[in-house]
DOPADO-548327 format. One record per residue: x, z, y of N, C-alpha, C in turn. Coordinates in steps of 0.05 Angstrom, whole numbers, plus 5000, padded with zeros to 4 digits. Each point is the difference from the previous one (the first is absolute). Layout:
BEGIN
XZYXZYXZY/...
//
This chain:
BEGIN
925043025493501450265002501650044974/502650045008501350124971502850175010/500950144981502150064996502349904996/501849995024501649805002503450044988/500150295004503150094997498950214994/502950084977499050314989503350154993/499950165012503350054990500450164986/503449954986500049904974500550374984/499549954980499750214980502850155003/501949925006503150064995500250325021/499049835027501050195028497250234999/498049934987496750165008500950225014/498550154999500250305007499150144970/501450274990499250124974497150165018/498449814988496950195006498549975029/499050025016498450005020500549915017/499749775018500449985027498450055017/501050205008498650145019499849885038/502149935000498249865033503049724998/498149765020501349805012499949915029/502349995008500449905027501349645008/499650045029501549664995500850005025/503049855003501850045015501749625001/500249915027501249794994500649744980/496250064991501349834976501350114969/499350205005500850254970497750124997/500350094978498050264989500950134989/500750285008500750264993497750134984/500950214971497850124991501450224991/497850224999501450214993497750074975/502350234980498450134970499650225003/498950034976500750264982502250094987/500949815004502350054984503850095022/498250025019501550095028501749815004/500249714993501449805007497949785033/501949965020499249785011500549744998/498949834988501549755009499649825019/501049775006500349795015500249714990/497749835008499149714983499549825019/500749794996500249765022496849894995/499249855020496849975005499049804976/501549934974498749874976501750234978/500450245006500150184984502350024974/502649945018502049944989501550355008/501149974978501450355001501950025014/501350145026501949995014501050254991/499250235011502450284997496550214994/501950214988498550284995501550155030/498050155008501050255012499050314997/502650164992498850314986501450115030/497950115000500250175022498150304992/498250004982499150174992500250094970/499450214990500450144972496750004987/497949945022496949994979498749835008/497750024991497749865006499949905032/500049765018499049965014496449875009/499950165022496649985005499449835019/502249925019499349805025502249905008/499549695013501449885014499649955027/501449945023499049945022502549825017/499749795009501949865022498749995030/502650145020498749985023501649705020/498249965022501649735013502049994991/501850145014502749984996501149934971/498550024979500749914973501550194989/499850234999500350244987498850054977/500850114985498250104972500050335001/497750054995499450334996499250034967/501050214997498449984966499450334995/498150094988499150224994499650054971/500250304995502150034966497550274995/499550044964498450315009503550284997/501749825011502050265002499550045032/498749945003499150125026501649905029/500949734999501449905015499149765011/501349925028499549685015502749985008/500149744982503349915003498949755019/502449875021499349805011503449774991/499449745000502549814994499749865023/502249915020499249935026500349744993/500849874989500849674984499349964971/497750104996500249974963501249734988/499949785013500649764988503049995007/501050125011503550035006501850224981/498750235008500950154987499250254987/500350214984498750194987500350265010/501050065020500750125021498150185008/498950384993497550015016501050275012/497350095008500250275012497550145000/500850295001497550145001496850115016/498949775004498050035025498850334990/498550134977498250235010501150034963/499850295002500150214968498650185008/498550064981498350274998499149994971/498150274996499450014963496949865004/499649935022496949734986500849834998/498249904985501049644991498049875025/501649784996498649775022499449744982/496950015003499249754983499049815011/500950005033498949805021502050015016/500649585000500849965031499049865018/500149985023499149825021501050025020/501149645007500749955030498249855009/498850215033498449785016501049835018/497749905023501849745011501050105026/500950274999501850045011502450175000/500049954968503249974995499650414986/498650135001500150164993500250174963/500050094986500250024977497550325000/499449904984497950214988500650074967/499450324995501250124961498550144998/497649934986498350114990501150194971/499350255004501150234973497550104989/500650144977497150134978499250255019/501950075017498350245008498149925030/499249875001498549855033501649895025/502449994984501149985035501849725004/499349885024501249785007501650055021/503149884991502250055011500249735023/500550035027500149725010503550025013/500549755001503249965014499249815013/501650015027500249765015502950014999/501349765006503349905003500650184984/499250074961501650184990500350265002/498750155022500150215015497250124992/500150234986496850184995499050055027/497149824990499050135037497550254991/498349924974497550265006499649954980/498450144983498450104966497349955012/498849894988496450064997500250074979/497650224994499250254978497349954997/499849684975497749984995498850104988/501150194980498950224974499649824981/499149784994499949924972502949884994/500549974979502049814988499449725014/502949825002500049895021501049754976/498149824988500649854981500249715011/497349925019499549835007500150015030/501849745014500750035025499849735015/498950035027500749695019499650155018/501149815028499950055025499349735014/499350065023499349835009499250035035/500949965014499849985034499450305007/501750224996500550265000497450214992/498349804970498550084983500750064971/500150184989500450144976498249944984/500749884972497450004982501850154972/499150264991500450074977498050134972/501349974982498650104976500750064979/498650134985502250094963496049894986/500350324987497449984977497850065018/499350005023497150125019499949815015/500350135031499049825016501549855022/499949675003501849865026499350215022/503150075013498850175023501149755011/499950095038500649725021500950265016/502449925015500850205020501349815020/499350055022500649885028502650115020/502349924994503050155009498849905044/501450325012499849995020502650155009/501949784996503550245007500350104973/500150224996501250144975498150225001/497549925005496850134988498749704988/498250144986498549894984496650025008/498449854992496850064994498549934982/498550054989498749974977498249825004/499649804994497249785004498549994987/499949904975498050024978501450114975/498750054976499850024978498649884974/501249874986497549794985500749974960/497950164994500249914976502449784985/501050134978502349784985502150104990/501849804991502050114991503249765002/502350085000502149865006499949714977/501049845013501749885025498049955024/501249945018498549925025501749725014/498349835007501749755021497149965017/502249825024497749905013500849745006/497549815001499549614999498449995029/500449724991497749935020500749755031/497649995003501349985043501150205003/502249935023500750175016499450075036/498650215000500249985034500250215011/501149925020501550215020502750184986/501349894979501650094982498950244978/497349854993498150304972499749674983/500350074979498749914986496850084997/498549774985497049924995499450244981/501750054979498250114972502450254994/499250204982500850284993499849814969/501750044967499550064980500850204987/499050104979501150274987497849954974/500850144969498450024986497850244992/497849904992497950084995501050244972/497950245005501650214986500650024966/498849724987500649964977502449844999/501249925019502749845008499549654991/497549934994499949844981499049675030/498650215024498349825016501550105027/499849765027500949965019498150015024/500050355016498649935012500949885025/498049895024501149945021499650085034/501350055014499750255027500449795025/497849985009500749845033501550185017/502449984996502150145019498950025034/498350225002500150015034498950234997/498650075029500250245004497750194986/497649904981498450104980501049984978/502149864989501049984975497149964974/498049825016498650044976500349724975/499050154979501049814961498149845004/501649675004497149885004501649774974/499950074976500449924975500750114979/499250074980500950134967500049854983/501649874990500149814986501150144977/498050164977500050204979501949674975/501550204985501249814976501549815009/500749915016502149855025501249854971/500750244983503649964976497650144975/500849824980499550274972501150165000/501950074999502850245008500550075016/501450264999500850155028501149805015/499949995025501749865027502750175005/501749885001503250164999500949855035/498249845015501849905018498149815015/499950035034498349875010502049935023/500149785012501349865015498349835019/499750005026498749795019502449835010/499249815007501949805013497749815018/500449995029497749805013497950044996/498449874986497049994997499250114976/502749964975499250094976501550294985/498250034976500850184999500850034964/502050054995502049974968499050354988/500249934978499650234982501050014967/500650124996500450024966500050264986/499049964978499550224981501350064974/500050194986501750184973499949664977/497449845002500749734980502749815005/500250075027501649805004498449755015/498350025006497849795019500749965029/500949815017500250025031497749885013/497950135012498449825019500650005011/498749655025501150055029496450015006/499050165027497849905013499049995026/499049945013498849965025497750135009/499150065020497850145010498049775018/499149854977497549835012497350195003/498149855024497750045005499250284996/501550265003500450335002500550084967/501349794983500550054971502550014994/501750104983502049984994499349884979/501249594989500049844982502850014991/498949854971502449974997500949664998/501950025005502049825003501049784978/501950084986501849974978501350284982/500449944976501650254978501649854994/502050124992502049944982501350224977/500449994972500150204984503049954991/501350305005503349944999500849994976/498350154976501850084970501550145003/500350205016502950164999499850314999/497950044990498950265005498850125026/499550225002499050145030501749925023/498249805019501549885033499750205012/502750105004500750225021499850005029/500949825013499749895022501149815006/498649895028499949695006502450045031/500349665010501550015025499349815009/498049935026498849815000502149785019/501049774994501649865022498849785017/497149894985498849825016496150024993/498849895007497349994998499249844967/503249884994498849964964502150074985/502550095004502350074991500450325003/500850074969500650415003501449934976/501650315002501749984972498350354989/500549954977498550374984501250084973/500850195017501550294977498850104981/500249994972499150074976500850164989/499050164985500850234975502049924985/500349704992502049904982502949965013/499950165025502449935012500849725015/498249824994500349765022498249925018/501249715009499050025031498449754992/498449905016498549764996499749805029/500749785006498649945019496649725002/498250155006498549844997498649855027/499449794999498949775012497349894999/498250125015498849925007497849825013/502449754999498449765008499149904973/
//
Protein backbone atom coordinates (compact mmCIF):
# COMPACT_ATOMS: atom_id res chain seq x y z
CA UNK A 1 0.00 0.00 0.00
CA UNK A 2 1.28 3.46 -0.68
CA UNK A 3 0.75 6.74 -1.83
CA UNK A 4 1.13 7.02 -5.21
CA UNK A 5 0.39 10.64 -6.61
CA UNK A 6 -0.04 13.70 -4.67
CA UNK A 7 -0.77 16.97 -6.29
CA UNK A 8 1.35 19.47 -6.57
CA UNK A 9 1.73 22.35 -4.03
CA UNK A 10 1.40 25.11 -6.85
CA UNK A 11 -2.54 24.38 -7.88
CA UNK A 12 -3.63 23.02 -3.91
CA UNK A 13 -6.60 24.48 -2.70
CA UNK A 14 -5.86 27.59 0.05
CA UNK A 15 -7.05 25.41 3.11
CA UNK A 16 -9.61 22.55 3.21
CA UNK A 17 -10.85 20.24 0.83
CA UNK A 18 -13.84 19.75 1.50
CA UNK A 19 -15.43 17.07 -0.84
CA UNK A 20 -14.14 14.88 -4.07
CA UNK A 21 -15.85 13.55 -6.95
CA UNK A 22 -14.83 11.48 -10.04
CA UNK A 23 -15.92 11.86 -13.43
CA UNK A 24 -14.41 10.20 -16.63
CA UNK A 25 -11.25 9.77 -15.53
CA UNK A 26 -10.93 13.24 -13.55
CA UNK A 27 -11.25 14.28 -10.18
CA UNK A 28 -12.94 17.33 -9.39
CA UNK A 29 -12.54 18.94 -5.73
CA UNK A 30 -14.00 21.52 -4.13
CA UNK A 31 -12.59 24.15 -0.93
CA UNK A 32 -12.82 26.36 1.39
CA UNK A 33 -11.52 28.52 -0.24
CA UNK A 34 -14.66 28.61 -2.71
CA UNK A 35 -12.50 27.43 -5.57
CA UNK A 36 -13.38 24.09 -7.69
CA UNK A 37 -10.97 22.40 -9.40
CA UNK A 38 -10.44 19.80 -12.03
CA UNK A 39 -7.35 17.02 -12.08
CA UNK A 40 -6.70 14.28 -14.50
CA UNK A 41 -6.76 10.70 -12.77
CA UNK A 42 -2.69 10.98 -11.70
CA UNK A 43 -3.52 14.41 -10.41
CA UNK A 44 -2.25 16.73 -12.89
CA UNK A 45 -3.82 20.36 -12.67
CA UNK A 46 -6.16 21.14 -15.51
CA UNK A 47 -8.52 24.30 -14.81
CA UNK A 48 -10.02 26.03 -11.56
CA UNK A 49 -13.69 26.69 -11.66
CA UNK A 50 -15.28 29.85 -9.55
CA UNK A 51 -18.51 29.65 -9.64
CA UNK A 52 -18.92 30.47 -6.08
CA UNK A 53 -17.78 33.46 -3.54
CA UNK A 54 -17.37 30.87 -0.12
CA UNK A 55 -16.81 28.02 1.40
CA UNK A 56 -18.02 24.96 -0.46
CA UNK A 57 -19.63 21.90 1.55
CA UNK A 58 -20.52 19.30 -1.23
CA UNK A 59 -20.04 17.82 -4.39
CA UNK A 60 -22.22 15.54 -6.36
CA UNK A 61 -22.17 14.03 -10.21
CA UNK A 62 -25.27 12.65 -11.59
CA UNK A 63 -25.33 9.88 -14.71
CA UNK A 64 -25.49 12.25 -17.04
CA UNK A 65 -22.13 13.74 -15.75
CA UNK A 66 -23.31 16.88 -14.34
CA UNK A 67 -21.71 18.56 -11.45
CA UNK A 68 -23.81 20.03 -8.53
CA UNK A 69 -21.93 21.98 -5.95
CA UNK A 70 -23.26 23.42 -2.73
CA UNK A 71 -21.84 26.82 -1.10
CA UNK A 72 -22.81 28.06 2.79
CA UNK A 73 -24.13 31.20 0.57
CA UNK A 74 -26.87 29.18 0.46
CA UNK A 75 -26.85 27.93 -3.05
CA UNK A 76 -26.76 24.61 -5.63
CA UNK A 77 -25.11 25.56 -8.68
CA UNK A 78 -25.11 22.74 -11.33
CA UNK A 79 -22.17 22.64 -14.54
CA UNK A 80 -23.74 20.43 -17.19
CA UNK A 81 -20.09 19.64 -18.74
CA UNK A 82 -17.63 20.48 -16.02
CA UNK A 83 -14.77 19.04 -18.03
CA UNK A 84 -15.89 21.25 -21.17
CA UNK A 85 -16.91 24.09 -19.89
CA UNK A 86 -17.49 26.54 -16.80
CA UNK A 87 -20.80 27.32 -17.75
CA UNK A 88 -23.44 26.94 -14.72
CA UNK A 89 -26.79 27.68 -13.50
CA UNK A 90 -28.85 28.09 -10.63
CA UNK A 91 -30.48 24.75 -9.39
CA UNK A 92 -32.00 26.03 -5.61
CA UNK A 93 -31.12 29.60 -3.33
CA UNK A 94 -32.45 30.02 -0.11
CA UNK A 95 -30.77 31.45 3.36
CA UNK A 96 -29.89 27.62 4.60
CA UNK A 97 -26.87 26.33 3.80
CA UNK A 98 -26.68 22.89 2.26
CA UNK A 99 -23.99 20.71 3.62
CA UNK A 100 -25.21 17.58 1.76
CA UNK A 101 -25.41 16.17 -1.61
CA UNK A 102 -26.71 13.07 -3.01
CA UNK A 103 -27.51 11.38 -6.25
CA UNK A 104 -29.32 8.03 -6.13
CA UNK A 105 -29.55 5.35 -8.64
CA UNK A 106 -32.11 6.90 -9.99
CA UNK A 107 -30.82 9.83 -11.14
CA UNK A 108 -32.39 11.92 -8.48
CA UNK A 109 -30.51 14.67 -6.39
CA UNK A 110 -31.03 15.05 -2.75
CA UNK A 111 -29.73 18.82 -0.37
CA UNK A 112 -29.53 18.24 2.76
CA UNK A 113 -29.66 22.04 4.80
CA UNK A 114 -28.91 22.99 8.76
CA UNK A 115 -32.42 23.52 9.23
CA UNK A 116 -33.82 19.55 8.65
CA UNK A 117 -34.85 19.68 5.40
CA UNK A 118 -34.10 17.63 2.32
CA UNK A 119 -34.64 19.18 -0.92
CA UNK A 120 -35.20 16.39 -3.74
CA UNK A 121 -35.17 17.13 -7.73
CA UNK A 122 -35.82 14.85 -10.27
CA UNK A 123 -34.82 15.96 -14.09
CA UNK A 124 -33.72 19.26 -12.25
CA UNK A 125 -37.21 20.00 -11.42
CA UNK A 126 -38.12 20.43 -7.36
CA UNK A 127 -40.35 17.61 -6.63
CA UNK A 128 -40.85 17.52 -2.43
CA UNK A 129 -38.92 18.68 0.99
CA UNK A 130 -38.72 16.10 3.72
CA UNK A 131 -38.73 18.03 7.22
CA UNK A 132 -36.40 15.96 9.09
CA UNK A 133 -35.90 18.56 11.99
CA UNK A 134 -32.36 17.93 12.67
CA UNK A 135 -29.60 19.46 10.65
CA UNK A 136 -29.09 17.55 7.71
CA UNK A 137 -25.11 16.97 7.75
CA UNK A 138 -24.86 13.47 6.90
CA UNK A 139 -26.67 11.97 3.85
CA UNK A 140 -27.17 8.62 1.53
CA UNK A 141 -29.90 7.15 -0.29
CA UNK A 142 -30.47 4.24 -1.34
CA UNK A 143 -33.50 2.12 -3.24
CA UNK A 144 -36.13 4.96 -2.18
CA UNK A 145 -34.51 4.73 1.49
CA UNK A 146 -33.29 7.83 3.31
CA UNK A 147 -30.47 7.58 5.76
CA UNK A 148 -29.73 10.91 7.63
CA UNK A 149 -27.81 12.55 10.46
CA UNK A 150 -25.90 15.58 12.13
CA UNK A 151 -24.84 15.40 16.11
CA UNK A 152 -27.86 12.72 17.43
CA UNK A 153 -29.47 10.28 15.82
CA UNK A 154 -29.29 8.10 12.07
CA UNK A 155 -32.92 8.49 11.31
CA UNK A 156 -34.07 5.97 8.14
CA UNK A 157 -37.10 7.21 6.25
CA UNK A 158 -38.83 5.12 3.62
CA UNK A 159 -40.06 7.56 0.44
CA UNK A 160 -43.62 6.43 -0.78
CA UNK A 161 -44.34 9.16 -3.82
CA UNK A 162 -43.71 12.41 -2.14
CA UNK A 163 -44.58 11.02 1.52
CA UNK A 164 -42.27 9.72 3.66
CA UNK A 165 -42.10 7.13 6.83
CA UNK A 166 -40.08 6.88 9.55
CA UNK A 167 -38.38 3.42 10.15
CA UNK A 168 -35.95 3.42 12.69
CA UNK A 169 -33.87 5.66 14.69
CA UNK A 170 -30.35 4.71 15.97
CA UNK A 171 -27.89 6.13 18.07
CA UNK A 172 -24.73 8.17 16.36
CA UNK A 173 -23.50 10.71 14.71
CA UNK A 174 -22.58 11.96 10.93
CA UNK A 175 -21.19 10.69 8.31
CA UNK A 176 -23.19 7.76 7.28
CA UNK A 177 -22.45 5.16 4.14
CA UNK A 178 -23.53 1.91 3.40
CA UNK A 179 -21.10 -1.49 2.27
CA UNK A 180 -21.55 -4.67 1.91
CA UNK A 181 -23.58 -7.51 -0.28
CA UNK A 182 -26.01 -6.29 -2.11
CA UNK A 183 -29.57 -7.73 -2.39
CA UNK A 184 -32.50 -7.04 -3.84
CA UNK A 185 -30.83 -3.53 -4.48
CA UNK A 186 -30.13 -2.76 -0.17
CA UNK A 187 -27.05 -3.01 0.76
CA UNK A 188 -25.70 -5.57 3.75
CA UNK A 189 -24.48 -2.93 6.44
CA UNK A 190 -25.60 0.81 7.81
CA UNK A 191 -22.10 2.86 9.10
CA UNK A 192 -22.16 6.03 11.03
CA UNK A 193 -19.92 7.11 14.06
CA UNK A 194 -20.02 6.27 17.54
CA UNK A 195 -20.86 9.45 19.69
CA UNK A 196 -17.26 10.18 20.56
CA UNK A 197 -16.72 10.33 16.69
CA UNK A 198 -13.64 8.35 17.37
CA UNK A 199 -15.44 4.46 16.74
CA UNK A 200 -17.55 2.88 13.85
CA UNK A 201 -20.62 1.48 14.62
CA UNK A 202 -22.29 -1.10 12.39
CA UNK A 203 -26.35 -1.53 11.31
CA UNK A 204 -27.63 -4.65 9.37
CA UNK A 205 -29.62 -2.62 6.98
CA UNK A 206 -33.17 -4.35 7.03
CA UNK A 207 -36.12 -4.11 8.44
CA UNK A 208 -34.96 -4.25 12.48
CA UNK A 209 -32.04 -2.13 11.79
CA UNK A 210 -30.37 -3.86 14.65
CA UNK A 211 -26.15 -2.70 15.71
CA UNK A 212 -24.68 -5.89 15.32
CA UNK A 213 -21.02 -4.25 15.75
CA UNK A 214 -19.21 -1.28 17.76
CA UNK A 215 -16.05 -1.24 17.00
CA UNK A 216 -15.18 1.65 19.94
CA UNK A 217 -11.56 3.62 18.90
CA UNK A 218 -11.92 2.45 15.16
CA UNK A 219 -9.25 6.00 14.70
CA UNK A 220 -7.32 7.80 17.62
CA UNK A 221 -8.93 10.90 16.27
CA UNK A 222 -12.00 12.17 15.32
CA UNK A 223 -13.33 10.34 11.96
CA UNK A 224 -13.95 13.23 9.38
CA UNK A 225 -15.15 10.65 6.59
CA UNK A 226 -16.56 7.19 6.11
CA UNK A 227 -16.94 5.70 2.70
CA UNK A 228 -18.21 1.98 1.71
CA UNK A 229 -17.41 0.65 -1.54
CA UNK A 230 -18.52 -3.33 -2.15
CA UNK A 231 -17.63 -5.21 0.71
CA UNK A 232 -15.39 -2.66 2.27
CA UNK A 233 -15.49 -0.01 4.08
CA UNK A 234 -12.69 3.39 3.92
CA UNK A 235 -12.45 5.85 6.72
CA UNK A 236 -10.20 8.61 7.86
CA UNK A 237 -9.57 10.82 10.65
CA UNK A 238 -8.35 14.70 11.90
CA UNK A 239 -4.34 12.65 11.92
CA UNK A 240 -4.52 12.24 8.64
CA UNK A 241 -4.78 8.18 8.94
CA UNK A 242 -6.95 6.25 6.04
CA UNK A 243 -8.25 2.80 6.99
CA UNK A 244 -9.72 0.48 4.71
CA UNK A 245 -11.93 -2.58 6.50
CA UNK A 246 -14.07 -5.41 6.06
CA UNK A 247 -16.80 -7.01 8.03
CA UNK A 248 -15.46 -10.56 8.77
CA UNK A 249 -17.16 -13.25 10.89
CA UNK A 250 -20.00 -10.21 12.37
CA UNK A 251 -16.67 -7.89 13.07
CA UNK A 252 -15.67 -4.99 11.51
CA UNK A 253 -11.53 -5.77 10.91
CA UNK A 254 -9.27 -3.99 9.86
CA UNK A 255 -7.72 -4.18 6.74
CA UNK A 256 -4.82 -1.87 5.83
CA UNK A 257 -3.83 2.13 7.01
CA UNK A 258 -2.15 4.39 5.37
CA UNK A 259 -0.89 7.80 7.10
CA UNK A 260 -1.07 10.88 4.66
CA UNK A 261 1.22 13.69 6.52
CA UNK A 262 -0.94 16.28 5.41
CA UNK A 263 -2.79 17.24 8.19
CA UNK A 264 -6.68 16.50 9.03
CA UNK A 265 -8.14 13.91 5.89
CA UNK A 266 -11.14 15.62 5.06
CA UNK A 267 -12.60 13.34 2.80
CA UNK A 268 -12.14 10.34 0.70
CA UNK A 269 -13.53 9.19 -3.05
CA UNK A 270 -13.54 5.73 -3.30
CA UNK A 271 -12.79 4.58 -7.20
CA UNK A 272 -11.98 0.91 -6.69
CA UNK A 273 -11.85 -1.81 -3.80
CA UNK A 274 -7.91 -0.64 -3.33
CA UNK A 275 -7.68 2.75 -5.04
CA UNK A 276 -9.28 6.33 -3.43
CA UNK A 277 -7.98 9.70 -3.66
CA UNK A 278 -8.31 12.09 0.02
CA UNK A 279 -8.79 15.74 0.61
CA UNK A 280 -6.69 17.34 3.31
CA UNK A 281 -6.55 20.42 5.42
CA UNK A 282 -3.30 21.24 3.61
CA UNK A 283 -5.15 21.86 0.58
CA UNK A 284 -4.08 18.72 -1.38
CA UNK A 285 -5.19 15.79 -2.84
CA UNK A 286 -3.55 12.37 -2.41
CA UNK A 287 -4.09 9.28 -4.28
CA UNK A 288 -3.54 6.19 -2.45
CA UNK A 289 -3.16 2.47 -3.38
CA UNK A 290 -3.93 -0.01 -1.79
CA UNK A 291 -2.51 -2.98 -3.17
Amino acid sequence: MSIDKISSDEYKHLGDVTSIVFLNDHIISAGGDSKIKVWDKDLKFIKDINIHEAYIYALAIDKDGRLFSSSCDGTVKIIEKPLESDEYSILLKHDKEIESLFVDENNRLYCGDDHGGISIFENLKFKFMMNIVEHVKGLYVEKNFVYSLAQQDLSIHELRGEKYLMKSSIPGMFPVTLFGDVTDGRSKYIAILTKDGKGISVIENGKQYPIVDVCESKHDMIITSIKGFNIFLFSCDYSGKVVKSKMIDGKLKHIASVITNSGCANCIQVINDNLLFVGSSDGTIKRINFK
